[in-house]
LUMBA-579131 format. One line per 2 residues: number of its first residue (from 1); for each residue x, y, z of C-alpha. Coordinates in nm, 2 decimals, padded with zeros to 4 digits. Each point is the difference from the previous one (the first is absolute). Last residue first. Example, Ala and Ser with C-alpha at 12.3 -4.5 7.8 and 13.67 -1.06 7.14 Angstrom:
2
2) 01.37/-00.11/00.71; -00.14/-00.34/00.07
This chain:
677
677) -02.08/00.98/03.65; -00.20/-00.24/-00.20
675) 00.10/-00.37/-00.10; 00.10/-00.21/-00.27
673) 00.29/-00.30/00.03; 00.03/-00.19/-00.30
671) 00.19/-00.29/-00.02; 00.11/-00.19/-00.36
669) 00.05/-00.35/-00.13; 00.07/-00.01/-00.35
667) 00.04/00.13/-00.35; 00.19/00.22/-00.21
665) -00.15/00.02/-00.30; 00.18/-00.08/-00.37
663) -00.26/00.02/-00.26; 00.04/-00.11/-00.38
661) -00.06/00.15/-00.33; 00.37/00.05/-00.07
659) 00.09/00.18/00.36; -00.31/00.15/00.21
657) 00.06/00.10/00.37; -00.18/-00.09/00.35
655) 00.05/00.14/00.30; -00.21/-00.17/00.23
653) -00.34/00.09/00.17; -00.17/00.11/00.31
651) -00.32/00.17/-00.01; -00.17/00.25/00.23
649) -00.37/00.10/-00.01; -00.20/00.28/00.19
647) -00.26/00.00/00.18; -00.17/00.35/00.12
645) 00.14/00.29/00.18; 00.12/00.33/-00.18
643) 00.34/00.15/-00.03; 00.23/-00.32/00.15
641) 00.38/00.10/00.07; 00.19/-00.22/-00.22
639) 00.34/-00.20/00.15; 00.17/-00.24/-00.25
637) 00.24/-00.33/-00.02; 00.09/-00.23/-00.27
635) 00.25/-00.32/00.00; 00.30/-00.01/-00.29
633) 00.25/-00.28/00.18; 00.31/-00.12/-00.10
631) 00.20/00.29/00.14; -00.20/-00.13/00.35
629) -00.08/00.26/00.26; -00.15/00.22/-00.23
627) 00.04/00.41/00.07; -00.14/00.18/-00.27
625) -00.32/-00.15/-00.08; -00.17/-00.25/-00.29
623) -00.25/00.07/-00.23; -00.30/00.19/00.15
621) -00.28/00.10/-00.20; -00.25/00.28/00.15
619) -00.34/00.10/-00.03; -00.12/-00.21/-00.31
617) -00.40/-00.01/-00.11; -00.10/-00.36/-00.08
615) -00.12/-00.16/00.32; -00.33/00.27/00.02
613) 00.10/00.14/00.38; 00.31/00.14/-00.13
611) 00.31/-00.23/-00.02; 00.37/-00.07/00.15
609) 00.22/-00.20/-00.20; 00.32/-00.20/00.16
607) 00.28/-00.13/-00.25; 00.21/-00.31/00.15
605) 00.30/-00.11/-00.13; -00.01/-00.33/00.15
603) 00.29/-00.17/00.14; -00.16/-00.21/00.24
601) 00.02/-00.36/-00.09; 00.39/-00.01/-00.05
599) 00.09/-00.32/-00.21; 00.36/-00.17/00.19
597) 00.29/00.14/-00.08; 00.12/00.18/00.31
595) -00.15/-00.29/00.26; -00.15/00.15/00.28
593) -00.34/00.15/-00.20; -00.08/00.35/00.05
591) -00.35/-00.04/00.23; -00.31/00.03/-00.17
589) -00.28/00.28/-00.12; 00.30/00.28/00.03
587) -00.13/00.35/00.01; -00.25/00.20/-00.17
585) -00.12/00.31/00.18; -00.33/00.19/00.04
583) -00.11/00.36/00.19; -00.25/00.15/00.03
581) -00.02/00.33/00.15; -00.37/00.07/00.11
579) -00.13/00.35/00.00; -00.29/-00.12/-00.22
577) -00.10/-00.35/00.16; 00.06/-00.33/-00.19
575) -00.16/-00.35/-00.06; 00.24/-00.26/-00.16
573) -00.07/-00.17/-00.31; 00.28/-00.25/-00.14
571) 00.10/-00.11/-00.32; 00.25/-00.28/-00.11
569) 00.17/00.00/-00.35; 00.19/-00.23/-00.27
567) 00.03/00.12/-00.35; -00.35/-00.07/-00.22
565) 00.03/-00.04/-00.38; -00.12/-00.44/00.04
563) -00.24/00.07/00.25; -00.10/-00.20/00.31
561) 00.29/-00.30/-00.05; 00.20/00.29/-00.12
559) -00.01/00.18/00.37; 00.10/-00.36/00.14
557) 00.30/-00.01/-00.27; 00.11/00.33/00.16
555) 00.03/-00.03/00.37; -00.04/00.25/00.20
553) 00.00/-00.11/00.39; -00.10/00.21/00.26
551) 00.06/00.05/00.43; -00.23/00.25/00.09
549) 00.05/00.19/00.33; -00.30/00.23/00.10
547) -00.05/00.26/00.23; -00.25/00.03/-00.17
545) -00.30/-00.19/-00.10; 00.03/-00.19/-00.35
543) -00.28/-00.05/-00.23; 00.12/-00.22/-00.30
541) -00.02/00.16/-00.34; -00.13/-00.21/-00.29
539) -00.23/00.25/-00.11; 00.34/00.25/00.00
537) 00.13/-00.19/-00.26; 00.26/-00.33/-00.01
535) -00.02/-00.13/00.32; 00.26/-00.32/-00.06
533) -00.06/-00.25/00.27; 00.25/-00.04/00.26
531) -00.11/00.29/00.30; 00.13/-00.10/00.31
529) -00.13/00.28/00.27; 00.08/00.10/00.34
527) -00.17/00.25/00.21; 00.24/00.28/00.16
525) 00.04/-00.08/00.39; 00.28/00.28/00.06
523) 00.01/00.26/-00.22; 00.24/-00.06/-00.30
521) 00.30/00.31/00.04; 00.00/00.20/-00.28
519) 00.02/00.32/00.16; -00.08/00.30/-00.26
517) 00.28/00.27/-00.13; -00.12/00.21/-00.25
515) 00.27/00.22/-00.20; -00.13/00.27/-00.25
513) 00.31/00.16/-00.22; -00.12/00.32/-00.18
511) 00.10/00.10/-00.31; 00.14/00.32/-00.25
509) 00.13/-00.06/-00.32; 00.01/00.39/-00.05
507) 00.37/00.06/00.04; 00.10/-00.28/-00.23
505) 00.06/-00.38/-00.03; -00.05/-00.29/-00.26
503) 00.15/-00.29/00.10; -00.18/-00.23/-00.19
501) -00.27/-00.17/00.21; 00.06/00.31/00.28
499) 00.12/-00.06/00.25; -00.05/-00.09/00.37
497) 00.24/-00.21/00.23; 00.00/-00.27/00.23
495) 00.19/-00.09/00.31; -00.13/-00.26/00.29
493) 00.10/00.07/00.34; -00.09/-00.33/00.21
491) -00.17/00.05/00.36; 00.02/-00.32/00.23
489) -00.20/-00.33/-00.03; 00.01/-00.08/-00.33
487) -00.29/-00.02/-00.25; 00.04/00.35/-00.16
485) -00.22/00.11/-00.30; 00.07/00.29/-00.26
483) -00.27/00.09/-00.19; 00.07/00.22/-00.33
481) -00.22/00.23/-00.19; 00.05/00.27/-00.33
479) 00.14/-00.25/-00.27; 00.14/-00.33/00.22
477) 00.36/-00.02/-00.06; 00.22/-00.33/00.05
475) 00.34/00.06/00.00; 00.13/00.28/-00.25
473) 00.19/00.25/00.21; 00.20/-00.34/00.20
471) -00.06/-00.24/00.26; -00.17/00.11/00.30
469) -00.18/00.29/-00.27; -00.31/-00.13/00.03
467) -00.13/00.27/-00.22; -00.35/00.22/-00.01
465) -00.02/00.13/-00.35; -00.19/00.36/-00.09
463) -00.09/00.01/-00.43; 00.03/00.36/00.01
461) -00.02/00.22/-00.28; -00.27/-00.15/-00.27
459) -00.16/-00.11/00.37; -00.08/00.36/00.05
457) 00.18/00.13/00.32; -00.26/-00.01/00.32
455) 00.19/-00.22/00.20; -00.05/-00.29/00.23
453) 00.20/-00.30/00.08; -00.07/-00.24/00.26
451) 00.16/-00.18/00.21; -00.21/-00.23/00.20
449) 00.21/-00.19/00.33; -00.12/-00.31/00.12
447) 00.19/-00.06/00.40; 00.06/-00.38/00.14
445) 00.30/00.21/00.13; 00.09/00.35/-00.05
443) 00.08/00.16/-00.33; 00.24/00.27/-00.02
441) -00.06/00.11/-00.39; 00.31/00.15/-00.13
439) -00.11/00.23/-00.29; 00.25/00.11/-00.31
437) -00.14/00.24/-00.22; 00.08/-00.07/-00.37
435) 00.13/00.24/-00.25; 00.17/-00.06/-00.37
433) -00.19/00.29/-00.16; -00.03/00.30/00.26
431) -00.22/00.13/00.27; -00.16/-00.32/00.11
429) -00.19/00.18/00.29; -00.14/-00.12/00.36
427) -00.26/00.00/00.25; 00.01/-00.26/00.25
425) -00.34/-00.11/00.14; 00.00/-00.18/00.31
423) -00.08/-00.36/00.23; 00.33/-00.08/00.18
421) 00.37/-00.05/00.01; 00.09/00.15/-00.39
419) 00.35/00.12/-00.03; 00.08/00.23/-00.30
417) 00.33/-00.16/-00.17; 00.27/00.25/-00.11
415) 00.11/-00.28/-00.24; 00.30/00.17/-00.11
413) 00.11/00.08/-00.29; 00.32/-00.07/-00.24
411) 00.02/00.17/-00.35; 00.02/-00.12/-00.31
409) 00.00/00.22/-00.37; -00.10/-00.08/-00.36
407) -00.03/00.27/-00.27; -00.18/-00.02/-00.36
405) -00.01/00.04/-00.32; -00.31/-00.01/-00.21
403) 00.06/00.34/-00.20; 00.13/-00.14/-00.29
401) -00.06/-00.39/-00.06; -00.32/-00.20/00.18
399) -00.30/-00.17/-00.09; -00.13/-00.35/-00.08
397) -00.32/-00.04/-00.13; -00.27/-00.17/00.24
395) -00.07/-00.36/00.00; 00.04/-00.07/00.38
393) 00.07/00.33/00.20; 00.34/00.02/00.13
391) 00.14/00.25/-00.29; -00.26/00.23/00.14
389) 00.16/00.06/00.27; 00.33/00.10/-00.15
387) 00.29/-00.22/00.19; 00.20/-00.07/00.26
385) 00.08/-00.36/00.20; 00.09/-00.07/00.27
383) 00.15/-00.30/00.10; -00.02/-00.12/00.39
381) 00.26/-00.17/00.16; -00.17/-00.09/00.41
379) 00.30/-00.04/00.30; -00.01/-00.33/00.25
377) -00.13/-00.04/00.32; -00.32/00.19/00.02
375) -00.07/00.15/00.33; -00.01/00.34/-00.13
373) -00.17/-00.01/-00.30; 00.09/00.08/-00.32
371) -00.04/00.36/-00.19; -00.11/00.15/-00.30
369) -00.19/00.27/-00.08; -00.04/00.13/-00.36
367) -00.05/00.31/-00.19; -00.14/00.17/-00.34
365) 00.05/00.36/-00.12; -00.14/00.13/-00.28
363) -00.31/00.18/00.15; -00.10/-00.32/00.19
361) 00.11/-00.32/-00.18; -00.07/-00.35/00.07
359) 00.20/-00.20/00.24; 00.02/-00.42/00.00
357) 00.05/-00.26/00.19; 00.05/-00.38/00.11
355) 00.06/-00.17/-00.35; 00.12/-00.38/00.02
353) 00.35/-00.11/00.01; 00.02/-00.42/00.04
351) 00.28/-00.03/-00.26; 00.26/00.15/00.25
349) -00.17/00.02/00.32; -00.24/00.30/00.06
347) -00.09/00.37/-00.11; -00.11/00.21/-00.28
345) -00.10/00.39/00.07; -00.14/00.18/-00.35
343) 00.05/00.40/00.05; -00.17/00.20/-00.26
341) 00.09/00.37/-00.13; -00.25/00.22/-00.25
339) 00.27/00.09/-00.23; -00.04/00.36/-00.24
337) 00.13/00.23/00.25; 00.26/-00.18/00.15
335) -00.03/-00.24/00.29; 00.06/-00.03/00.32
333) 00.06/-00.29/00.18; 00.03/-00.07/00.36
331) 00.07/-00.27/00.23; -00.06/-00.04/00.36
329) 00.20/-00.18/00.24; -00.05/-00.24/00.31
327) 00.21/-00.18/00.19; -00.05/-00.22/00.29
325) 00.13/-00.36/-00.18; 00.24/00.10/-00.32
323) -00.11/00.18/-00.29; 00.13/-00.12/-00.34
321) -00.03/00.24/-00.28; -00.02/-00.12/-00.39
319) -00.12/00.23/-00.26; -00.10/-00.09/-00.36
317) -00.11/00.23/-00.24; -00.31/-00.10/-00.23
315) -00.04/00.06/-00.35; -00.30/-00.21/-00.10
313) -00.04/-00.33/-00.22; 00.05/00.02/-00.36
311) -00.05/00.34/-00.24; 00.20/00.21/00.31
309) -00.10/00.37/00.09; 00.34/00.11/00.21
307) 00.02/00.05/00.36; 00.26/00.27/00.12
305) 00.23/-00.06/00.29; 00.16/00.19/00.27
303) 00.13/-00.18/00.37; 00.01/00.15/00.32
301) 00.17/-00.23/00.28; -00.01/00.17/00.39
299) -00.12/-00.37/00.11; 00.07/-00.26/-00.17
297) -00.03/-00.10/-00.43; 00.13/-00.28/-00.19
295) -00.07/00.05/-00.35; -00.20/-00.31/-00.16
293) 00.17/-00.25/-00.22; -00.29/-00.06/-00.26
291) 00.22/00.21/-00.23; -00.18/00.22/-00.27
289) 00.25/00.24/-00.12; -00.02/00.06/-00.35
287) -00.27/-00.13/-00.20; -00.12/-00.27/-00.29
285) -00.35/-00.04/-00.11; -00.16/-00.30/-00.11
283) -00.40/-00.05/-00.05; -00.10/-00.35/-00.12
281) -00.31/-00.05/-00.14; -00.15/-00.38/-00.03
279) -00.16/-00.23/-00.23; 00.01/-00.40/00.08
277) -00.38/-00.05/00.03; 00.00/-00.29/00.27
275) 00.12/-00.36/00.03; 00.33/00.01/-00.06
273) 00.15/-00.03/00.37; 00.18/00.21/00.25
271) 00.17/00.26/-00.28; 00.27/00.16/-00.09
269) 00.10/00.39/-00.12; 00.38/-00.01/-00.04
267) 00.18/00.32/00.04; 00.36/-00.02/-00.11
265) 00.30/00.24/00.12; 00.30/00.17/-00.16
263) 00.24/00.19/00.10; 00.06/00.37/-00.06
261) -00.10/00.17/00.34; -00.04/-00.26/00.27
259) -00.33/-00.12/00.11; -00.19/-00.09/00.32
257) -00.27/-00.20/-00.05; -00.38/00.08/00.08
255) -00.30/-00.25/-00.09; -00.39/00.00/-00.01
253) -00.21/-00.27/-00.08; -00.35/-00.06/-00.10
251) -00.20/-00.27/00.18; -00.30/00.19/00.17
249) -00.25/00.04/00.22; 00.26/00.21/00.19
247) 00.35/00.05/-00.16; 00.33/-00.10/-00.02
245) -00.02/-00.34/-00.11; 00.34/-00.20/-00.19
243) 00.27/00.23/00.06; 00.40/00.02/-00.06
241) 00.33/00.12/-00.02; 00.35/-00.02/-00.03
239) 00.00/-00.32/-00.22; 00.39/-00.11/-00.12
237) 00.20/-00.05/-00.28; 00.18/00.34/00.17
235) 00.02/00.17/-00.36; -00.32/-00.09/-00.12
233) -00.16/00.07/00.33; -00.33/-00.10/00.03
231) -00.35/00.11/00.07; -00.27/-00.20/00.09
229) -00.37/00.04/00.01; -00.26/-00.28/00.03
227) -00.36/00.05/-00.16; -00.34/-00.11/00.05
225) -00.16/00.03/-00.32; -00.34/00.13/-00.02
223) -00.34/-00.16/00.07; -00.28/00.15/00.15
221) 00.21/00.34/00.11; 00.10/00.06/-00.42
219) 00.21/00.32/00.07; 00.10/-00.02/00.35
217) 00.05/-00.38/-00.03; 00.28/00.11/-00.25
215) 00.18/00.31/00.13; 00.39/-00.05/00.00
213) 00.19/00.25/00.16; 00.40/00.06/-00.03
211) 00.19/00.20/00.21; 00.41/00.05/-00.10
209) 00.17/00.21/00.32; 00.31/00.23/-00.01
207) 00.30/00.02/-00.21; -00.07/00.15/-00.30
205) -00.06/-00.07/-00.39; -00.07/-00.35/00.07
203) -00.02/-00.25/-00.34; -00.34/-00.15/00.02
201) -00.06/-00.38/-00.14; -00.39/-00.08/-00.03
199) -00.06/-00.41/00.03; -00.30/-00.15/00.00
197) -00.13/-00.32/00.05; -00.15/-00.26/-00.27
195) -00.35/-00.17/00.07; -00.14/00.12/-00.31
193) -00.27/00.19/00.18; 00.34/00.19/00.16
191) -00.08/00.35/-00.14; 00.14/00.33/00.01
189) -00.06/00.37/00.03; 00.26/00.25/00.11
187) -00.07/00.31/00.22; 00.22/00.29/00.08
185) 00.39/00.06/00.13; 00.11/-00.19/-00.23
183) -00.22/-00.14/-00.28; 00.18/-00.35/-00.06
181) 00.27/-00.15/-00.20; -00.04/-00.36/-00.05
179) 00.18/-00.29/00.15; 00.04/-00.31/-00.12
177) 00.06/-00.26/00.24; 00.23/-00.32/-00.13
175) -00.23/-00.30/00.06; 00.04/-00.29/00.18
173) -00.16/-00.35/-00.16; -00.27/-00.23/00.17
171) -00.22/-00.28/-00.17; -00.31/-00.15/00.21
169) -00.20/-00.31/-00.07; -00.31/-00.09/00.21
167) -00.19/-00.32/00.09; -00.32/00.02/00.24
165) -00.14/-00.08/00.34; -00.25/00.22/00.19
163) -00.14/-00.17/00.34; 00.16/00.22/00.20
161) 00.14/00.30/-00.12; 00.28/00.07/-00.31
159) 00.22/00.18/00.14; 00.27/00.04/-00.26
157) 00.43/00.03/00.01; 00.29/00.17/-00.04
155) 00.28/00.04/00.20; 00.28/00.30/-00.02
153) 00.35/-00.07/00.11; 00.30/00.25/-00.01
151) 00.02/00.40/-00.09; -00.31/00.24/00.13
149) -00.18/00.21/-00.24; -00.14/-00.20/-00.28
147) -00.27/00.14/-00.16; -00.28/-00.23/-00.11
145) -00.11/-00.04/-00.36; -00.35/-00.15/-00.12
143) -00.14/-00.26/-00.20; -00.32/-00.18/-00.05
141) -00.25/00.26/-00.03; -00.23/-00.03/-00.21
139) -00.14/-00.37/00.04; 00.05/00.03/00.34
137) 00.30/-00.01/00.26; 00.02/00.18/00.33
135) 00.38/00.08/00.04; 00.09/00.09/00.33
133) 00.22/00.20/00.21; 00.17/-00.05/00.35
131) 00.27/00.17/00.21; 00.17/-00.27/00.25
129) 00.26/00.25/00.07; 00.31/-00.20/-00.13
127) -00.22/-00.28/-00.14; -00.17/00.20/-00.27
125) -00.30/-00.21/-00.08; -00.18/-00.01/-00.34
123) -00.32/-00.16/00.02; -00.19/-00.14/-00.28
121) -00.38/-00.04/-00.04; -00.24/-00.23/-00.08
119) -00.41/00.04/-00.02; -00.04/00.35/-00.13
117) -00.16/-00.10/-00.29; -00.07/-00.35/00.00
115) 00.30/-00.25/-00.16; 00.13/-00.08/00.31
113) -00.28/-00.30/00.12; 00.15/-00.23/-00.28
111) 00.27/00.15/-00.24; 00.28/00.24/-00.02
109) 00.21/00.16/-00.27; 00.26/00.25/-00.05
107) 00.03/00.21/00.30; 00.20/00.25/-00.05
105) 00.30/00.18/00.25; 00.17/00.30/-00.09
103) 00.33/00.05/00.26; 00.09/00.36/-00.05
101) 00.34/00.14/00.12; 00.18/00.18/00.27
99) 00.12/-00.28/00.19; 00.09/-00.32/-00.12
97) -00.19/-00.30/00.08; 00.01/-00.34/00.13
95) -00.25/-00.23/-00.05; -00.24/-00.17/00.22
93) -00.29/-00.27/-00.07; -00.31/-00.07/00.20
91) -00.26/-00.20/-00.04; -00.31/00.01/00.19
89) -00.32/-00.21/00.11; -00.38/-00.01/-00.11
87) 00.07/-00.28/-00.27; 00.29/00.15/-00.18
85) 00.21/-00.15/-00.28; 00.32/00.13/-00.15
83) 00.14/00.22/-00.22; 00.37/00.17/-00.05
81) 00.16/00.25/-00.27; 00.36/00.08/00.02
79) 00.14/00.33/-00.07; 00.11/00.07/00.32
77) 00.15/-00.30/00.18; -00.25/-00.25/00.18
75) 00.06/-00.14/00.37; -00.35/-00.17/00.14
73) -00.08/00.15/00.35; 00.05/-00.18/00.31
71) -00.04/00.25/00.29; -00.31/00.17/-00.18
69) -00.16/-00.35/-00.07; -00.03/-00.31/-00.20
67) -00.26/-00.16/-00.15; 00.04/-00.26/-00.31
65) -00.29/-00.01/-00.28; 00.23/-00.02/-00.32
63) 00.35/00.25/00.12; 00.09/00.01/-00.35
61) 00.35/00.27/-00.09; 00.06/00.09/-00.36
59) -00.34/00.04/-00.14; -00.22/-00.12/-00.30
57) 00.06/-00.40/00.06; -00.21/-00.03/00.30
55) -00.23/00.26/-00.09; -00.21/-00.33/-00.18
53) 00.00/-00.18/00.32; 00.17/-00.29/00.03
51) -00.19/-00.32/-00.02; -00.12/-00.19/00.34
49) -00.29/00.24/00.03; -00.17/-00.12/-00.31
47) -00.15/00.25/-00.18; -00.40/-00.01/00.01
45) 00.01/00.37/00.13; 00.12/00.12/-00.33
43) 00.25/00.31/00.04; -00.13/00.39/00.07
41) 00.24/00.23/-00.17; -00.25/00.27/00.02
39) -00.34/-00.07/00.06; -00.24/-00.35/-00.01
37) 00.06/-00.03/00.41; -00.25/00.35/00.00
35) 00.09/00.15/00.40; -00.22/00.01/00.32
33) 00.32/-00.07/00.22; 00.07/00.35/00.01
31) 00.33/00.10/00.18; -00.01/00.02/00.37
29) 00.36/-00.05/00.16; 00.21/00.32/-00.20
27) -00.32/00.22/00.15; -00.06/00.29/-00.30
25) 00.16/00.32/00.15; -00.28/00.23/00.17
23) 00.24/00.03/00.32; 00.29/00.04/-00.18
21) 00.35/-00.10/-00.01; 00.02/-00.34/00.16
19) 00.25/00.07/00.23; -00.16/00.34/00.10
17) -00.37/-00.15/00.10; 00.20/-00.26/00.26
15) 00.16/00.35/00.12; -00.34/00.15/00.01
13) -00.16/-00.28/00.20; 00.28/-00.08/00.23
11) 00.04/00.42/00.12; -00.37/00.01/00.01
9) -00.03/-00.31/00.24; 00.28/00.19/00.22
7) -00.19/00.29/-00.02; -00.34/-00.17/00.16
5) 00.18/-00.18/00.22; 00.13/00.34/00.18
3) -00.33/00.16/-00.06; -00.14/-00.27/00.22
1) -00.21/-00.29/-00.13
């Protein structure tokens, strides 16, 4: 499975995980069947089926045992109670609701398979956004209240699993919310165990921003409350904001509205589902300023700010600057005496943004490069965003106030790139924050090039990165060594860049740029090799006498069939003379398929090992090189020069990662082409 894959999969799985609420929320579709039929409400079982059922007569609206679905849904008005007979399927019922208010929702009875604990539940669906929540009845707890935050149609309904059959009776009325006054800005303590919400009303003082915490989970992580946040506008009748999750590991939420000096707003704490210890904190605070529109900045802008110590969240100032194809510009902040200054870079399409750098600090001044490519078609927005440093470290206390202000200025560069045609050693200097050296690497073709960082600076200081920078500042890096490859037939110039991790820069971060350039060109008459079984350790390793040209398959489920916890592998021992230059390459293991959409065999992501003598001490790892032929494609490539002779053992392998206790590798057919030059 290539990277690609493997984010689109994520993408699916999390946003399947966000309907639902929570990953650790109860499954609606599995309640427990292994339940006492003599509890509750429980009617004889000798009744005869051709009599109405007792809960017949106790509620307004009787569907008995018929199904119906989402599309079809029983009308009932508020107010009204309804019942009905489930064996494994649903019924659903929808009712139209008005917005800012409470529906409350009990269960009054059940019988047969539902009277368990924890074996029916009730679903309240918001049909606007298709927001859900749920009631999971027991014995003590057989009512709770739901906020209503969209006008029109809400259904209701249960999930009772296959195989589970039951009768229920459910009553509905809306309630009026009752707000209470809360600790403001500070910490309010409350408590939904009774299955009510709760509703804090805050009068602004100041135009600016309303922020509002909830910690729940945090405070009881094996089974607190997992909240919703919303905050409305009494005067607009209208929500203005909201969160469900904002955290990691987590489901406390975190909201910011913007607010207008004397009007009123609610904050109503709400919940997924009942099923967990209802306490929670909530810390509210209120603040001028605050906007999540960020300042447009270009080159020649210098903006002034001052971060301020915030009880929820952290004070962050938002920059936006767009940078069209072939610029470049660097960004500066310096800080007042008391601010350590932090640059957070966010990129991508709207709703898709993901972090792509950041800038710590060197003597109270922190910087940023940023630029896009040349060849690019279109121009790259990035926001910027300013703060204290150690406002961005998870858990720590916010800071900020007097003395944490702060200036922003852009400027223009140029690349000023150094050209690299051959095998040398470029040295060079990072001599302030915000500094990268710009290399373009001439490399001719069928030609590995090495490029190598080396520096003498303490890693505490200099954290070197070697960029492909085709594409923009933050394209792939590879920490302190880079190998560029070029399969086509005539010389390609390849641009990178080195940097430091986080921009950090001054007159001492002194390094030296190594470049190797080795033919990669297969000798003629290399021995060919298939290789299908999975060679899992060195013992398994097949002798292989170069030149060589192995054409691989990984292949997961066949690494399983061996060991259960083992990832897909093949290793290889080749003999080797010190002085050698070795020198290995993944490719494609099968053509590219004619048809568009049809399954692609070959598009590994291929990680090449080379080992010491013993098959467990590493040499080198190589991911995949600058320079692919195929955007779809992650192969590897290296050069080593040999120190000693003796066997030595390489292994090919997928990249594999972890998500929810599963793995996702990328397997398939592979070619390896391993020689010395």
């Amino acid at each position: 499975m290539s990277r690609k894959l493997f984010a689109m999969l994520l993408v699916g799985l999390l946003s399947a995980s966000v309907t639902a609420c929570g990953g650790d929320d109860t499954p609606l579709d599995t309640p427990d069947t292994d339940v006492d039929t003599d509890a509750g409400d429980d009617t004889d079982p000798d009744t005869d089926s051709n009599e109405p059922h007792p809960f017949e007569d106790e509620v307004d609206v009787w569907m008995g045992d018929a199904v119906n679905d989402p599309d079809t849904p029983q009308a009932i008005d508020v107010g009204q109670s309804f019942g009905g007979q489930l064996n494994g399927a649903s019924q659903y019922y929808e009712l139209n609701l008005e917005a800012g208010t409470a529906l409350k929702v009990t269960v009054d009875g059940v019988d047969g398979d539902f009277t368990g604990e924890g074996a029916f539940n009730v679903v309240v669906e918001t049909m606007a956004d298709e927001g859900r929540r749920v009631l999971f009845y027991s014995g003590d707890s057989a009512t709770r209240e739901f906020f209503i935050y969209a006008e029109g149609a809400h259904q209701i309904y249960s999930l009772p699993g296959e195989g589970v059959s039951g009768a229920y009776k459910i009553s509905t009325e809306v309630v009026e919310l009752a707000p209470e006054t809360p600790t403001l800005p500070g910490v309010t303590e409350g408590d939904m165990s009774d299955g009510s919400i709760k509703v804090y009303e805050v009068v602004a003082d100041l135009d600016g921003t309303l922020a509002a915490e909830t910690s729940a989970q945090r405070l009881a992580p094996e089974g607190g409350v997992d909240t919703f946040l919303h905050v409305w506008d009494v005067a607009a009748d209208a929500r203005i904001a909201q969160n469900d999750d904002f955290g990691d590991g987590h489901y406390d939420s975190q909201v910011f509205a913007e607010i207008t000096s004397g009007n009123t707003y609610y904050v109503i704490v709400d919940a997924y589902s009942n099923d967990a210890d209802g306490l929670f904190e909530l810390t509210m605070e209120t603040y001028e300023g605050g906007s999540t529109e960020p300042v447009v900045i270009a080159d020649g802008a210098e903006e002034t700010g001052n971060i301020e110590a915030r009880l929820v969240g952290v004070d962050l100032k938002a920059y936006s600057l767009t940078v069209e194809p072939g610029e470049n510009f660097r960004v500066l902040v310096e800080g007042d005496d008391a601010l350590t200054p932090a640059i957070v870079a966010v990129s991508g399409p709207a709703g898709e943004e993901q972090q792509v750098g950041g800038s710590q600090p060197v003597e109270g001044r922190a910087g940023m490069y940023v630029g896009v490519g040349a060849d690019e078609e279109e121009a790259q927005t990035f926001l910027l965003y300013v703060s204290d440093e150690r406002n961005l470290t998870e858990g720590a206390e916010s800071v900020g106030g007097e003395g944490f202000g702060f200036t922003l200025t852009v400027e223009a560069v140029a690349r000023g790139a150094v050209t690299v045609e051959g095998t040398l050693t470029s040295p060079q200097v990072l001599a302030d924050v915000g500094n990268v050296t710009w290399f373009d690497v001439v490399v001719p073709a069928k030609t590995i090039v090495s490029l190598a960082v080396e520096t003498e600076v303490a890693e505490a200081d200099f954290a070197p990165l070697v960029v492909s920078a085709d594409y923009w500042t933050f394209s792939p890096a590879f920490e302190a060594e880079a190998v560029l490859y070029n399969d086509a037939d005539e010389a390609v110039t390849m641009p990178v860049l080195v940097r430091d991790a986080t921009f950090r820069g001054s007159p001492t971060t002194t390094y030296a740029l190594n470049a190797t350039f080795v033919d990669a060109t297969l000798p003629e008459g290399p021995t060919t090799y298939t290789f299908t079984d999975q060679l899992l350790t060195s013992a398994d390793a097949e002798a292989i006498e170069l030149p060589a040209q192995v054409f691989g398959l990984l292949d997961t489920e066949a690494a399983e069939a061996i060991d259960e916890a083992a990832t897909p592998v093949q290793f290889f021992s080749v003999d080797l003379v010190a002085g050698d230059v070795l020198v290995a390459r993944t490719s494609r293991g099968a053509e590219l398929p004619a048809d568009p959409e049809a399954d692609d065999p070959s598009t590994t992501d291929t990680v090449v090992r080379l080992f010491e003598g013993d098959g467990s001490t590493q040499i080198l790892a190589a991911d995949y090189y600058v320079g692919q032929a195929d955007a779809e494609t992650f192969f590897s490539a290296f050069i080593y020069e040999v120190e000693e002779d003796g066997t030595y053992f390489l292994s090919v392998e997928p990249f594999c990662q972890s998500f929810l206790g599963m793995n996702f590798c990328s397997d398939g057919e592979y070619k390896l082409d391993v020689f010395t030059n």
